[in-house]
C-alpha positions as CSV (number, residue, x, y, z in Angstrom):
1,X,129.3,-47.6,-71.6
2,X,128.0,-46.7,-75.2
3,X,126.2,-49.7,-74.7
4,X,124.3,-48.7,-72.1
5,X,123.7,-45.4,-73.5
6,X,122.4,-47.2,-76.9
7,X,119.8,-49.2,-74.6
8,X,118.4,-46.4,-72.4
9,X,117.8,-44.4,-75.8
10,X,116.4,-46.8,-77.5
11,X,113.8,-47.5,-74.2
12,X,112.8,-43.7,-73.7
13,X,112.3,-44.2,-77.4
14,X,109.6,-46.5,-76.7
15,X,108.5,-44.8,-74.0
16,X,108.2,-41.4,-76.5
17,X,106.7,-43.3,-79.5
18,X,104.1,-45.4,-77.0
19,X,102.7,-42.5,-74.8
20,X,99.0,-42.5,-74.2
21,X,96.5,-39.7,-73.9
22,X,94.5,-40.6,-71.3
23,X,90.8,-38.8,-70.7
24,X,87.6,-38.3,-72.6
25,X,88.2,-36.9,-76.6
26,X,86.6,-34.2,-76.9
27,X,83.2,-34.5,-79.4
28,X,80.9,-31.1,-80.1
29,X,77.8,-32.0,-78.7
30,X,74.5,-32.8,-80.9
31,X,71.5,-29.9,-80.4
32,X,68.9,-30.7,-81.5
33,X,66.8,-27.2,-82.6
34,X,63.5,-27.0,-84.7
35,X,64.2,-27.3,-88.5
36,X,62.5,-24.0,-88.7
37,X,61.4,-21.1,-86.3
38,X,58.0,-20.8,-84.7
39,X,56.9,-16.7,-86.1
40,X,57.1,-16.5,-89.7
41,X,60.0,-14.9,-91.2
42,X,57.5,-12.3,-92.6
43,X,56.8,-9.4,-90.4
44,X,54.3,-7.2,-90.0
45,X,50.8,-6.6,-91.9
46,X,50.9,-8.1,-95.7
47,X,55.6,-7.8,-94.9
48,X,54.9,-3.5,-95.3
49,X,57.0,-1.4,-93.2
50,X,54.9,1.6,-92.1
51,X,56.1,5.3,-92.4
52,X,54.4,8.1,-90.7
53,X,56.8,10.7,-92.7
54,X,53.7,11.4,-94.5
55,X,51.4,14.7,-94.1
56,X,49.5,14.6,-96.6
57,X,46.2,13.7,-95.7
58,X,45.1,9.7,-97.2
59,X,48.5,9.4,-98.5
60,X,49.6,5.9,-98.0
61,X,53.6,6.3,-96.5
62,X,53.8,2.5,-97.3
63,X,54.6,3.4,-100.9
64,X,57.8,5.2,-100.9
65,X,59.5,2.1,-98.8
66,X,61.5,-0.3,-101.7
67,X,60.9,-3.4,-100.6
68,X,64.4,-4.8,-98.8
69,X,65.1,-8.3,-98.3
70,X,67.7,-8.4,-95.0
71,X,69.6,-11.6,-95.4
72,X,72.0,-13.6,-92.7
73,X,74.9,-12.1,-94.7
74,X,74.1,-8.9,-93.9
75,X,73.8,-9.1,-90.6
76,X,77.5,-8.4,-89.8
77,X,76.7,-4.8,-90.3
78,X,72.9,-4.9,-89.8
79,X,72.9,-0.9,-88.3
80,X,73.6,0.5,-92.2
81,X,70.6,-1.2,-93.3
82,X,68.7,1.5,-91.0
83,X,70.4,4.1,-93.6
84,X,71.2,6.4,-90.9
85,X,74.9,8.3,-91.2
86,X,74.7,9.6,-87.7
87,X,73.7,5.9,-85.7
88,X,77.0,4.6,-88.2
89,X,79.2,7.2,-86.6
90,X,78.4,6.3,-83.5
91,X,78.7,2.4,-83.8
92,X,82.2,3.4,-85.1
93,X,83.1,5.2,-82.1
94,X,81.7,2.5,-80.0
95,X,84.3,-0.2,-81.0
96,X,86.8,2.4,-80.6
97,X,86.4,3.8,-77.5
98,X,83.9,1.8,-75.1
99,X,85.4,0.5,-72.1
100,X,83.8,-3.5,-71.2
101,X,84.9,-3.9,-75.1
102,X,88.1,-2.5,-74.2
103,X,88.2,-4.9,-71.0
104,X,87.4,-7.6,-72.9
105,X,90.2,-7.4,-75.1
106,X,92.5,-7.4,-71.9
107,X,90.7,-10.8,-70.9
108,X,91.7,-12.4,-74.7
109,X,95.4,-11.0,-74.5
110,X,95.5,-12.7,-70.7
111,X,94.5,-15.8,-72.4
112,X,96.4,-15.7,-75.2
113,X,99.4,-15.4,-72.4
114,X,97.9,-18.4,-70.7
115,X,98.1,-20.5,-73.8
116,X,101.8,-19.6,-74.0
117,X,102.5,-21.4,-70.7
118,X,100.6,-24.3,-71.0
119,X,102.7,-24.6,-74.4
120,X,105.5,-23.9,-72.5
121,X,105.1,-26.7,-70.3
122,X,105.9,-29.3,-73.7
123,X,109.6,-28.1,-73.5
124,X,112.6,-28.9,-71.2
125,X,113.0,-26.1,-69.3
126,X,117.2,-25.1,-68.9
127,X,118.7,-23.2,-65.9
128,X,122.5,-21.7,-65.6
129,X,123.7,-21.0,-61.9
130,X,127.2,-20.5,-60.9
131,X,128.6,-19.8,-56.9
132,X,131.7,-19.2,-55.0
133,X,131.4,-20.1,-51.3
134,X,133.7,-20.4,-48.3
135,X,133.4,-23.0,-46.3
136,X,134.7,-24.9,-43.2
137,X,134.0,-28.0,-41.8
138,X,133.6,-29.3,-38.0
139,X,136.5,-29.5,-35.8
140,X,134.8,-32.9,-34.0
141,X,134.1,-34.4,-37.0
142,X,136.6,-33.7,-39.4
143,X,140.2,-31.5,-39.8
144,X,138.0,-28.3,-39.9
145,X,139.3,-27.0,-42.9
146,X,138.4,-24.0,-44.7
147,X,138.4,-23.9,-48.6
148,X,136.6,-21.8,-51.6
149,X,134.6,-24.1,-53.7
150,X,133.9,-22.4,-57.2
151,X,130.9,-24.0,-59.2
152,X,129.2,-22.8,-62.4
153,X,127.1,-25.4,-65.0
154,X,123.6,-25.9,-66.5
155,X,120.8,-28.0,-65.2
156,X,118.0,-29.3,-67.3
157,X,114.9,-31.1,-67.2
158,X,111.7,-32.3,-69.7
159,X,108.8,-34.2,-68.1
160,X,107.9,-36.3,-70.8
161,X,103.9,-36.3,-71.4
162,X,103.8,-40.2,-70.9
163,X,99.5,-40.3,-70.9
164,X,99.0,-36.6,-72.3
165,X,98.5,-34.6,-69.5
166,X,100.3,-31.6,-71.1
167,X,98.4,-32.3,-73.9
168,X,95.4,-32.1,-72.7
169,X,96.5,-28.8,-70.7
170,X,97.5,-27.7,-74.1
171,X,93.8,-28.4,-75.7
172,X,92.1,-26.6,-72.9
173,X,94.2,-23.6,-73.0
174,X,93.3,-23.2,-76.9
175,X,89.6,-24.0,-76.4
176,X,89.6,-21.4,-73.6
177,X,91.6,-18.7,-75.5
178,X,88.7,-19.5,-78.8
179,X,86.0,-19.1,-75.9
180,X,87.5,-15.4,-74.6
181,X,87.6,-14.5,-78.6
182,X,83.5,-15.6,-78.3
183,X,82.9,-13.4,-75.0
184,X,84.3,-10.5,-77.0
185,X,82.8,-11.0,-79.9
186,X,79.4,-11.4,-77.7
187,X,80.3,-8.1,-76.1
188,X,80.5,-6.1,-79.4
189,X,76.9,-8.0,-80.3
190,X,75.7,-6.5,-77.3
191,X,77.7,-3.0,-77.4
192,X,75.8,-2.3,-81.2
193,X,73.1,-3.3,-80.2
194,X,72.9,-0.3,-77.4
195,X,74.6,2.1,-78.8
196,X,71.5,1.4,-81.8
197,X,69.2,1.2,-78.8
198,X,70.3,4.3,-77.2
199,X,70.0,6.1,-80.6
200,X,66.6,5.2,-81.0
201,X,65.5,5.9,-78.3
202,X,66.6,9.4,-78.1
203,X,64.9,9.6,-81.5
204,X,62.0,8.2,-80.1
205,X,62.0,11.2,-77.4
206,X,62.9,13.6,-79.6
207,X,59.6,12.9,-82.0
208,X,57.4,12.7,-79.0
209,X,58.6,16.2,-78.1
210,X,58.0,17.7,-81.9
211,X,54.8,16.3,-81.4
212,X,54.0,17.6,-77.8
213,X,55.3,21.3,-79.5
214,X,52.7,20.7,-82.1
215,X,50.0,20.1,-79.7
216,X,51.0,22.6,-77.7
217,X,51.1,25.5,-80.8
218,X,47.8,23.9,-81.5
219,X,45.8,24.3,-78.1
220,X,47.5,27.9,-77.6
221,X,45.2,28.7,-80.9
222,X,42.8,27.0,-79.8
223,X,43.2,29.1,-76.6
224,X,43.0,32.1,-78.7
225,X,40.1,31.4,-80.8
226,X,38.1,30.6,-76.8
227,X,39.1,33.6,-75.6
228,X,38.1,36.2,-78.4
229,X,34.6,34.2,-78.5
230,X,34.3,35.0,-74.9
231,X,35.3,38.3,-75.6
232,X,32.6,38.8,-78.1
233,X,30.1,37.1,-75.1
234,X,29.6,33.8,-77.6
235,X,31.3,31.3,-74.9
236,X,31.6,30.7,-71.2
237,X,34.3,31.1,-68.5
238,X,33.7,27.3,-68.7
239,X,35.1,26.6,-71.7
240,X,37.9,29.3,-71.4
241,X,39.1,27.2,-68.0
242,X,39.2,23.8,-70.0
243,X,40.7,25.1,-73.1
244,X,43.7,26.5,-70.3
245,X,43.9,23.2,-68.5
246,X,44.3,21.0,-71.9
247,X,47.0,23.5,-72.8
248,X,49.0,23.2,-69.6
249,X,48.2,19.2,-69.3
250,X,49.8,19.3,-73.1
251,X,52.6,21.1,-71.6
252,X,53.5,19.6,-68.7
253,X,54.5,16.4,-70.5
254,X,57.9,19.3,-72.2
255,X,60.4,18.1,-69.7
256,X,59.8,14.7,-69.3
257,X,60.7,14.2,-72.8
258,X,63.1,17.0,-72.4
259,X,64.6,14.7,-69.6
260,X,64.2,11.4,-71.5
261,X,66.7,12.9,-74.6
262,X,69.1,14.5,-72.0
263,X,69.6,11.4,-70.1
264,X,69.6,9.0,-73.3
265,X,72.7,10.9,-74.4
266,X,74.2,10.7,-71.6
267,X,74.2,7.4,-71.3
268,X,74.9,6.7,-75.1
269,X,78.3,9.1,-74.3
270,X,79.3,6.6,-71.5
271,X,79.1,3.8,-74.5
272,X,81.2,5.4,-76.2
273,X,83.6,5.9,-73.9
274,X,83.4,9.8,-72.9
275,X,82.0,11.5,-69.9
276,X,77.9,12.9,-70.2
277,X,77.5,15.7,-72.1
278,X,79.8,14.8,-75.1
279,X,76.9,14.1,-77.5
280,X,75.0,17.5,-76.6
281,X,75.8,19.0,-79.6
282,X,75.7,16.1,-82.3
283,X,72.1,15.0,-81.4
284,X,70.7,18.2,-81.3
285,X,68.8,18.4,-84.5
286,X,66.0,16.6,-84.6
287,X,65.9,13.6,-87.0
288,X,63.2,11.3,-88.0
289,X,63.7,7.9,-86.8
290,X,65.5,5.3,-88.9
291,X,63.1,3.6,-91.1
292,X,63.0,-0.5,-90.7
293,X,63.5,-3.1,-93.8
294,X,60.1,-4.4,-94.5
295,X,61.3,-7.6,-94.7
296,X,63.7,-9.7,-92.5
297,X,65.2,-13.2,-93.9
298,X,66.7,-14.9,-90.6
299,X,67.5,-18.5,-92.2
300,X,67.1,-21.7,-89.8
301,X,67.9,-22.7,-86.0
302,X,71.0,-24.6,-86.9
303,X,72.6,-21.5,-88.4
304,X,71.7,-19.6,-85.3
305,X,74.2,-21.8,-82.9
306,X,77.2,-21.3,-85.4
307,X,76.4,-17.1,-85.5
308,X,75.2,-16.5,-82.1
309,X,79.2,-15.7,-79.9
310,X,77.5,-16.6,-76.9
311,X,76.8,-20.3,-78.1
312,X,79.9,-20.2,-79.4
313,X,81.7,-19.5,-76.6
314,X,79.4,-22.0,-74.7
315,X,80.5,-24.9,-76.6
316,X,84.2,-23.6,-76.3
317,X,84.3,-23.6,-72.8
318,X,82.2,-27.5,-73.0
319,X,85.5,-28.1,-74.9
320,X,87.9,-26.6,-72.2
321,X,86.1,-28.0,-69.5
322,X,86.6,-32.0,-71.6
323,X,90.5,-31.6,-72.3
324,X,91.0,-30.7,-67.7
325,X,89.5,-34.0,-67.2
326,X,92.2,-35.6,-68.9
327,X,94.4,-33.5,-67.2
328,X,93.2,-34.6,-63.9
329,X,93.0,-38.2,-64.8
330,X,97.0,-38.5,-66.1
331,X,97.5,-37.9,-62.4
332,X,96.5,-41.5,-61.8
333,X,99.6,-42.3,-64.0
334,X,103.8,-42.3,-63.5
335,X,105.1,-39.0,-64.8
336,X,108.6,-39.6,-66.1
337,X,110.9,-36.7,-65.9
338,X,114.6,-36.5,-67.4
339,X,117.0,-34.4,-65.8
340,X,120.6,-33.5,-66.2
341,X,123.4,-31.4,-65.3
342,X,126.6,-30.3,-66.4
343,X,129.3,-28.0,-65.0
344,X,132.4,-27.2,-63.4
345,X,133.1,-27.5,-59.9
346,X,136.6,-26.5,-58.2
347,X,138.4,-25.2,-55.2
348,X,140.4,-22.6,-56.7
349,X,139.5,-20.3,-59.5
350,X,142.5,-21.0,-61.9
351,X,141.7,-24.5,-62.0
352,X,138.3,-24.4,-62.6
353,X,138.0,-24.2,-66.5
354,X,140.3,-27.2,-67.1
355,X,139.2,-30.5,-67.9
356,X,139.3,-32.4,-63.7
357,X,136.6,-29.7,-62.7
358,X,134.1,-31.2,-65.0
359,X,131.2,-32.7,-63.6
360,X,127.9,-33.8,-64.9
361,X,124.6,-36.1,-63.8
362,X,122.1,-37.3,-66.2
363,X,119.0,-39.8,-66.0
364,X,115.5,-40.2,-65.9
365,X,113.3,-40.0,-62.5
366,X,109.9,-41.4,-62.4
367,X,107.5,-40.9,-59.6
368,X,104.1,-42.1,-59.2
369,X,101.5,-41.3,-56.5
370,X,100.7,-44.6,-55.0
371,X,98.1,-43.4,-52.4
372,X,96.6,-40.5,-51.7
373,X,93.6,-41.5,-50.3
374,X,91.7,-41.3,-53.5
375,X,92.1,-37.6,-53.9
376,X,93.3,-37.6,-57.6
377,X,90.2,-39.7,-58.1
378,X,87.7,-37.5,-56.8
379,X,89.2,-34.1,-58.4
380,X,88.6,-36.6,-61.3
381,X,85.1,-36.5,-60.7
382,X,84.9,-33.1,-59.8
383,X,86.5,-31.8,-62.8
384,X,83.8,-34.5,-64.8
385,X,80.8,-33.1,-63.0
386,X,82.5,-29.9,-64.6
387,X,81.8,-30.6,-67.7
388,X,78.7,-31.8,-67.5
389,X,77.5,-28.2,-66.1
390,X,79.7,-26.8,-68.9
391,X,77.1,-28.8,-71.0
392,X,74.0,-28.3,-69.8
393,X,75.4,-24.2,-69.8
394,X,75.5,-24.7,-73.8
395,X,72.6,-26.5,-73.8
396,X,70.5,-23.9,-72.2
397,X,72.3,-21.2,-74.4
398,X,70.6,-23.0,-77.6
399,X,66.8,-22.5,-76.0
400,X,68.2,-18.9,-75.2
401,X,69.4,-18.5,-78.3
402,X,66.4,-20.1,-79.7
403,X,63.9,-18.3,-77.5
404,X,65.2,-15.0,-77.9
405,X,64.9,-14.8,-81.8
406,X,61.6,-16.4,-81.4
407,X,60.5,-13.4,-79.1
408,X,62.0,-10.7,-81.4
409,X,59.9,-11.8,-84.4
410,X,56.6,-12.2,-82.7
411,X,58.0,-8.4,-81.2
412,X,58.5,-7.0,-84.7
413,X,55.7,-8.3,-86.5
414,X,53.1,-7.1,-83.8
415,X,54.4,-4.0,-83.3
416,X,54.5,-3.1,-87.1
417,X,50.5,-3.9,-86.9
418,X,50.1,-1.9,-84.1
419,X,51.9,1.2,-85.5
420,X,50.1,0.8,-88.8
421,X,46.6,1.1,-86.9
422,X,47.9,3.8,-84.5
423,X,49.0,5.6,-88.1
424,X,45.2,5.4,-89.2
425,X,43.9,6.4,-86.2
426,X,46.1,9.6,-85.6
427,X,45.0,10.6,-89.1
428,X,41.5,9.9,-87.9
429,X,41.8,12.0,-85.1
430,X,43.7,15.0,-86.9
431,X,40.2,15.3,-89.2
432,X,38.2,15.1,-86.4
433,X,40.0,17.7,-84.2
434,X,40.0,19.9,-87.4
435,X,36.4,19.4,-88.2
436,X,35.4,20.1,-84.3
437,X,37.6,23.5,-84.1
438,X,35.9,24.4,-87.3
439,X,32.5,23.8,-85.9
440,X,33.0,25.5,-82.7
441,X,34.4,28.5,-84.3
442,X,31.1,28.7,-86.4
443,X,29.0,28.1,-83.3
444,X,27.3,24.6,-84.6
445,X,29.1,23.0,-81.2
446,X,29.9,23.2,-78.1
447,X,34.0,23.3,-76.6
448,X,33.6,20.1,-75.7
449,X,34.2,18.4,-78.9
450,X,37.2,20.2,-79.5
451,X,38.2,19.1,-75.9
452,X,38.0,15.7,-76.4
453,X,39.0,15.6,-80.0
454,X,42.8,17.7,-79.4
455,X,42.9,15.2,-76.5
456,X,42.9,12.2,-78.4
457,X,45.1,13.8,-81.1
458,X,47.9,14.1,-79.0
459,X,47.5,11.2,-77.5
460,X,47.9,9.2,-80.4
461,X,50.4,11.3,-81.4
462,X,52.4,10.3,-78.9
463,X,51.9,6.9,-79.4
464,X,52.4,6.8,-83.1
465,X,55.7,8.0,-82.1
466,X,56.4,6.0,-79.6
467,X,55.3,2.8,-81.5
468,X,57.6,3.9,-84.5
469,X,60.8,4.0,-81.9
470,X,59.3,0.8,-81.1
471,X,59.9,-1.4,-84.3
472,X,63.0,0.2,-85.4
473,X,64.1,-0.6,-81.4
474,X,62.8,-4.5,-81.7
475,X,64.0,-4.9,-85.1
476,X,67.5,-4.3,-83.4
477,X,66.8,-7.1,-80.7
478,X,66.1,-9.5,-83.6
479,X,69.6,-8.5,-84.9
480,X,71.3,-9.2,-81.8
481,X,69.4,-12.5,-81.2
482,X,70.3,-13.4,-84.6
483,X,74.1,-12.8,-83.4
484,X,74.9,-10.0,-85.6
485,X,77.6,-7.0,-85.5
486,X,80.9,-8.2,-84.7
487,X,82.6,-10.5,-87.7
488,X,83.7,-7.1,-89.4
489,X,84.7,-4.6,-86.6
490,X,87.6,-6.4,-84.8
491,X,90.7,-7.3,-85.8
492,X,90.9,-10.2,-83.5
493,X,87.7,-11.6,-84.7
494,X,87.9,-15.1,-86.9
495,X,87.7,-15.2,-90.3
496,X,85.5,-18.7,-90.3
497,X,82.9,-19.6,-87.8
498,X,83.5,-22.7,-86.8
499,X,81.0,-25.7,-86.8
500,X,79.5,-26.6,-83.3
């Protein structure tokens, strides 16, 4: 007998020491991106970040900007380089409180849970049962007897991974867990990035109305300085009429704007997590928008894959998607399982803790699919043609990834042109619209120049403003294509990016 035992443990030895993992090894694919992006990594005119804080007439804002150099390191926390206390608060309350962050969190823990019992499945699994039943057998066939059988015992059994199907169950539950820890990550990219967007925005409105107000206090004068002239018979009805209908054009463009800031802090309340309204009183004061680096170091392609979460998590999934086809390909394989029981079985309760009501069974059982026509085979291929859409999915998140930096630059840089000659020509037109009032109040010209002069003042105006929400709001896409705002924030978040 202790022969026997010796051999069958030195064969399942054997077995143990010679299993096979069967299915592809999983190899990070080779992108291959440009050495270098497209747009220059200067932006703008000459790398000079405009500022219209100025009012001082031929003043040139560009020289009380230090020159800032925003490197990849940064980028974690990319909002403080905006220097603005309020849009910092906000991002804090953000990661606290928004609700897809809060959802994605949920998803990690589920698949954290899910990697516990595909790790699960590399153990013996034990079970303890015990009974007491009456029972009587057939008076045709046998005495008919009634007795009590009392049982209690263990059973156990451990499917031992012959050709590494567990394994490889194992290796995509870890890739897949590393690629829900990317989607979050990718969701707080994205939930920074609008919170920042949001704020802007609102910003953005909130200048456009100061200089609507402005327009508005300028055109009532104007208004003023019409009617006295009329008064004193020096004008027409004529010009009264079109100095009232500039006025209440000027005017009617208040609560649109006055819409546009009430409905961007709504929204930027739902980002945080609270119900419209809750940021009424925090963005009330007007504040000028954050001023933009003048300068933006974004570093090479390659880096972009191993910053960007949604590549990240791409490539993660490619890996997932690898290890199930060696799952489904041990299938074509025996699966050995050992099993075993011991316990105590007896027909009477005194007797059944002594030594005659032991019983115990113990071996291995090996089953193997022998036809099945061809279905393990096919889920084979299905599960192959899996992952090659899980790789042409990170694949085409490289040209996004790739693409959408690309676009930002060219974004940044031409806007910060445009905003520099919308800047000359609202000063431009602010001379002009003073020179022309001046004139008409001395009588060397007619309304019309003032018209068309307060006209095209505003309208710049508006512009200028609009164009500075404009670069501050693009320079934040570049952020976000560049992957940034999520290594320092969570808890859950790795502490080394891994190499794809």
């Amino acid at each position: 007998m202790r022969l026997h035992l010796t051999i069958a443990v030195g064969w399942f030895a054997v077995l143990l020491t010679g299993c096979a993992t069967v299915g592809p090894d999983y190899v990070p694919p080779e992108k291959k991106v440009p050495e270098k992006f497209n747009t220059a990594s200067g932006t703008g005119e000459n790398a000079k970040s405009i500022s219209p804080q100025s009012d001082k007439k031929g003043e040139d804002p560009t020289e009380k900007i230090p020159v800032k150099r925003v490197t990849p390191e940064m980028l974690s926390d990319w909002w403080n380089t905006l220097e603005d206390p309020v849009l910092t608060q906000l991002v804090e309350r953000a990661v606290k409180g928004n609700l897809d962050l809060k959802l994605a969190q949920s998803r990690l823990r589920e698949e954290r849970a899910r990697r516990g019992i595909a790790r699960a499945d590399r153990f013996p699994t034990i079970d303890a049962s015990g009974s007491v039943t009456r029972q009587k057998t057939s008076d045709e066939t046998t005495l008919g007897k009634e007795n009590d059988l009392y049982s209690t015992g263990f059973d156990a059994s451990w499917e031992v991974d012959l050709f590494g199907g567990i394994k490889r169950s194992v290796e995509s539950a870890e890739a897949s867990l590393e690629a829900r820890q990317e989607e979050l990550n990718d969701t707080l990219v994205s939930l920074v990035a609008e919170v920042a967007l949001n704020y802007v925005e609102i910003r953005s409105f909130q200048a456009r109305l100061e200089a609507a107000e402005k327009s508005r206090k300028s055109q009532e004068d104007t208004l003023q300085i019409v009617q006295d002239r009329l008064d004193s018979g020096l004008t027409t009805t004529l010009s009264l009429e079109q100095a009232k209908y500039n006025l209440e054009s000027t005017k009617s463009e208040i609560p649109t704007l006055l819409t546009g800031i009430e409905q961007g802090k709504n929204g930027l309340a739902v980002l945080l997590g609270d119900f419209p309204g809750a940021l009424k009183q925090k963005l009330e004061t007007y504040k000028n928008i954050p001023i933009t680096p003048v300068e933006v170091a974004i570093g090479v392609p390659a880096n972009l894959l191993r910053r960007r979460p949604d590549v990240r998590q791409r490539e993660r999934e490619l890996a997932a998607q690898t290890a199930l086809v060696g799952v489904a390909t041990a299938d074509l394989y025996p699966k050995l399982t050992l099993f075993g029981s011991i316990g105590l079985e007896s027909l009477s309760a005194a007797s059944l803790f002594t030594g005659p009501a032991a019983a115990f069974q113990i071996g291995p059982q090996v089953t193997w699919n022998v036809f099945d026509a061809g279905r393990i085979r096919q889920n084979i291929k299905v599960e192959s043609e899996r992952q090659e859409q899980a790789l042409i999915q990170y694949e085409s998140s490289v040209l996004t990834a790739v693409n959408d930096v690309e676009n930002a630059l060219i974004d940044y840089a031409d806007e910060q042109v445009r905003r520099k000659s919308l800047l000359k020509s609202t000063q431009s037109a602010q001379r002009a619209a003073d020179l022309a009032r001046e004139l008409y109040t001395a009588g060397l010209s007619d309304f019309i120049g003032v018209l068309d002069a307060e006209r095209a003042l505003f309208s710049f105006q508006d512009q200028l403003a609009s164009s500075e929400g404009q670069v501050t709001s693009n320079l934040i896409r570049l952020f976000k294509a560049l992957g940034g705002g999520w290594k320092p924030l969570m808890e859950d978040a790795p502490k080394e990016v891994p190499q794809t």
